[in-house]
C-alpha positions as CSV (number, residue, x, y, z in Angstrom):
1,X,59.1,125.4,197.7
2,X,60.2,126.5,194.4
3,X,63.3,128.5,193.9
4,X,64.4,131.4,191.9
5,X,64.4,128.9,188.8
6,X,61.2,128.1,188.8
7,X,62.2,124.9,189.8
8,X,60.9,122.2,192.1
9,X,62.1,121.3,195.3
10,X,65.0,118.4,195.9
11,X,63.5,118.0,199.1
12,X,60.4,115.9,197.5
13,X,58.2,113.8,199.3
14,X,59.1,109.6,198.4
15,X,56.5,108.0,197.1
16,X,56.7,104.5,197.1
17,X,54.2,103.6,195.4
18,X,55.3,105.3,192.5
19,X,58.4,102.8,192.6
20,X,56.5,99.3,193.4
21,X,54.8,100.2,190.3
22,X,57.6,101.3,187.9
23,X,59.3,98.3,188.8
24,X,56.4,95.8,188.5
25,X,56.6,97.5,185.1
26,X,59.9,96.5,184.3
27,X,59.1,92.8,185.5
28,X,56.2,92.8,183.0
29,X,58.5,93.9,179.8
30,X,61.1,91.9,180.9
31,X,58.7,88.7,180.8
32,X,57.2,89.7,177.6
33,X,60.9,89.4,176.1
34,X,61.4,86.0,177.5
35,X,57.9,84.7,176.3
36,X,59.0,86.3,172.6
37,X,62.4,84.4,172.7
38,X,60.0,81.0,173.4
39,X,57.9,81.3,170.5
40,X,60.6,82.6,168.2
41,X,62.1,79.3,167.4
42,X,58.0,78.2,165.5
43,X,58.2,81.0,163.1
44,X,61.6,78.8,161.5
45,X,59.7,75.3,161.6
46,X,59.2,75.9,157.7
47,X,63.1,75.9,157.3
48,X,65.0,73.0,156.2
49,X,67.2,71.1,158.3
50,X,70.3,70.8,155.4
51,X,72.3,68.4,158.3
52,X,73.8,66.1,156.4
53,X,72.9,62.1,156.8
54,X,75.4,60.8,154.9
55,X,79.3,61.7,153.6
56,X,80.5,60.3,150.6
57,X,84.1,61.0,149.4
58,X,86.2,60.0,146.4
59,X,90.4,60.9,146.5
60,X,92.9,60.5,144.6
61,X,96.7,61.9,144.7
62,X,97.9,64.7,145.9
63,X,98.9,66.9,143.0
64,X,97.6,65.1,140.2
65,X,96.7,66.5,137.0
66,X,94.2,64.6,136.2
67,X,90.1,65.3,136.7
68,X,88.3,62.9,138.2
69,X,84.3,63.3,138.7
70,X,81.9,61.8,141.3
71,X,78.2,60.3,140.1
72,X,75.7,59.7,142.8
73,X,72.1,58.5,142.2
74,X,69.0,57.8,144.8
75,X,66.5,55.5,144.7
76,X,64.5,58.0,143.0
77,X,66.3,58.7,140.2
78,X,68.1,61.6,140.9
79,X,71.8,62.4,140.0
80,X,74.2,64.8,141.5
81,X,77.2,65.8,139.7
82,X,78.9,68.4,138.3
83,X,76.9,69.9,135.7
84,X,73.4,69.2,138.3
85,X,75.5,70.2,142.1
86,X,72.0,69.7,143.8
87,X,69.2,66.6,143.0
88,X,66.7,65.6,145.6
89,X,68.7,65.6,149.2
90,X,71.8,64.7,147.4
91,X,74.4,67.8,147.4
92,X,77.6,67.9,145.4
93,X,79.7,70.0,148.0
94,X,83.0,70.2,146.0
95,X,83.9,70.1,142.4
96,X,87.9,69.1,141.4
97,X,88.8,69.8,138.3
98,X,92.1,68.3,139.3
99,X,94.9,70.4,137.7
100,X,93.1,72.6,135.7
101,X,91.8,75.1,138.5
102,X,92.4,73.8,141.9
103,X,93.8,76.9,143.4
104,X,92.6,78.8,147.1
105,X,92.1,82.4,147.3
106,X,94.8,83.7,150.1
107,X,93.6,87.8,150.2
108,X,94.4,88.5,146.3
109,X,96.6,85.5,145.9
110,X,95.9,82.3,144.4
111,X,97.5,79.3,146.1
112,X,97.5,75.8,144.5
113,X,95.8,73.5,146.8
114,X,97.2,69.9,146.2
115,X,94.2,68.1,147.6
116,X,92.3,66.3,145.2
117,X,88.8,65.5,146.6
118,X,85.4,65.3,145.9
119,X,82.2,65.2,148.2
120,X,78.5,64.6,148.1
121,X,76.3,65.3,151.1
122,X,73.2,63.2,151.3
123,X,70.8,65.2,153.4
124,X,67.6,63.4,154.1
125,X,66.6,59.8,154.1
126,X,65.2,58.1,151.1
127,X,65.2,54.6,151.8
128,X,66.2,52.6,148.6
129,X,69.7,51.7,146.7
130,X,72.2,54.3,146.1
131,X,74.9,54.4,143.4
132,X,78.7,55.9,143.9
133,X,80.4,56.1,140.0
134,X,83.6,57.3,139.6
135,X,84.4,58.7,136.2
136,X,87.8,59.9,134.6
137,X,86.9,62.9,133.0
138,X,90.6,64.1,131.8
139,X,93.5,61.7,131.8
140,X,97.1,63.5,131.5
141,X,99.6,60.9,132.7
142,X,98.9,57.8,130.9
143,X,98.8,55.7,133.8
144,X,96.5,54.5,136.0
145,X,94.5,56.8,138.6
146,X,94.0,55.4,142.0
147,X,91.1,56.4,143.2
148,X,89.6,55.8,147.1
149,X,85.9,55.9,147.5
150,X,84.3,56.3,151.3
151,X,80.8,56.2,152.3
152,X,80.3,57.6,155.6
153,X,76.9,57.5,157.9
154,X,76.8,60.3,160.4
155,X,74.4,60.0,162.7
156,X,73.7,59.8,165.4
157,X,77.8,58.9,165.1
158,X,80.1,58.5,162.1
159,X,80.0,55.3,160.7
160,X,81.9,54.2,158.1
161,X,80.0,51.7,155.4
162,X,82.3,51.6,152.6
163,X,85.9,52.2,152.2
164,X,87.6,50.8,148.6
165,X,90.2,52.0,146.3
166,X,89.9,51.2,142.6
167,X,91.9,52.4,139.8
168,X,90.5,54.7,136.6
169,X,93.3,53.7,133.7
170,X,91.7,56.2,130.9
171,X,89.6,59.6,129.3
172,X,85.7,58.3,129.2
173,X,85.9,55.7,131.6
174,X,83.2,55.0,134.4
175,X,83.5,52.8,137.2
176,X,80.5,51.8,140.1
177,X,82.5,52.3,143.0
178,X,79.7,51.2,145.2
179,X,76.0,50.5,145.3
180,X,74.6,50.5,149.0
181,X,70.7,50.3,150.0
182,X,68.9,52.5,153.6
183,X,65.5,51.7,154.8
184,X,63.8,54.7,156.1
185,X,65.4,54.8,159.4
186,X,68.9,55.6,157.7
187,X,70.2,52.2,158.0
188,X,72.5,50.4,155.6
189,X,71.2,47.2,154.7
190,X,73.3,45.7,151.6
191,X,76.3,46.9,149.8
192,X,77.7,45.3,146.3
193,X,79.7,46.4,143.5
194,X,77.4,45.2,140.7
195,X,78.2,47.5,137.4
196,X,75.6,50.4,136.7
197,X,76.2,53.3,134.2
198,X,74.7,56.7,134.9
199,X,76.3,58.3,132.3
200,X,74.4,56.3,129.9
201,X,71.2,57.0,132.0
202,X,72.1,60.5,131.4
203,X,72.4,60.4,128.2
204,X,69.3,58.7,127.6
205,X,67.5,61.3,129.4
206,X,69.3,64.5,127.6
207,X,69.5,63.4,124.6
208,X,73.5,64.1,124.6
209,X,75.9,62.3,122.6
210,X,79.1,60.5,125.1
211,X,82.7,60.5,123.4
212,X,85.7,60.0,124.8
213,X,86.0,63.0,126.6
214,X,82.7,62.5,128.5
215,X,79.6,64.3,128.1
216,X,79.8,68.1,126.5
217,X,81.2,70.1,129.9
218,X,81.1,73.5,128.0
219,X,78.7,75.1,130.4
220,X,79.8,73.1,133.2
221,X,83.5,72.7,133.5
């Protein structure tokens, strides 16, 4: 019956047909999303996995004025530092410039933040020997800088294969903290101290002239 409006009836027949289907429908779609969500994650399989392997970390005291720089080298030559943050799977995550700019933005504020650290992040395996240097960029005290050096493997739980502290007395002067060799499963199969510059290496390779401040950190530091 349709009313003065023109408009059907409320007193329609139910058809429930109509509603098996609509709903079947909605099952369909809603399977279709779920399927989508499956096959997602094989459109990322060309990303990187940037997990880090290994941790290695170089301290020194709270505070202190002076700048103290971290070296790392791979087995295939490469070498992170601060003027080159990323080489191969080796990341330099933080910089320290010691006092010169150590500060944490707060909002608009700067707060000094005592911590003096510096880390690099080794994020794939390259079995080989690696090389920790420790180099005194800026000396402003006089005296000697102690300096702790930890090499940490993280998985599939942390692991710690090194943990020394040795002592930077000057401007220009480079120490190998540790040397330490991974096959290709990650493992740690020698550690030793023996002396290796990198500095020199980089030299050799740039061209650049080493005083006693260090390499040329005009662009870098």
């Amino acid at each position: 019956m349709i009313d003065e409006f023109d408009l059907a009836s409320r007193d329609e027949p139910f058809d429930p047909f109509g509603v098996m289907l609509f709903k079947a429908l909605q099952v369909v779609a809603f399977l279709f999303f779920i399927t989508l969500l499956m096959v997602a994650p094989d459109a990322k399989s060309g990303k990187v996995d940037t997990k880090a392997e290994f941790l290695i970390t170089i301290s020194w005291p709270d505070n202190h004025p002076d700048d103290i720089d971290l070296f790392v080298q791979d087995p295939l030559g490469h070498i992170a530092f601060y003027r080159r943050r990323e080489a191969g799977f080796l990341v330099l995550d933080r910089d320290d410039r010691g006092g010169a700019n150590d500060f944490i933005l707060v909002g608009d504020t700067k707060v000094n933040s005592p911590i003096r650290q510096e880390i690099v992040s080794i994020r794939g395996i390259v079995p080989g020997e690696y090389t920790v240097n420790v180099y005194h960029f800026t000396a402003t005290t006089g005296k000697p800088v102690p300096v702790s050096v930890k090499v940490e493997r993280l998985n599939p739980t942390v692991q710690v294969v090194h943990y020394d502290t040795i002592e930077l007395n000057d401007s220009g002067e480079e120490k190998t903290a540790v040397r330490f060799t991974m096959d290709k499963e990650g493992q740690v199969t020698g550690v030793n101290r023996e002396p290796k510059s990198l500095l020199r290496q980089l030299a050799s390779f740039n061209g650049t002239v080493w005083t006693g401040m260090g390499m040329d950190k005009g662009d870098g530091k």
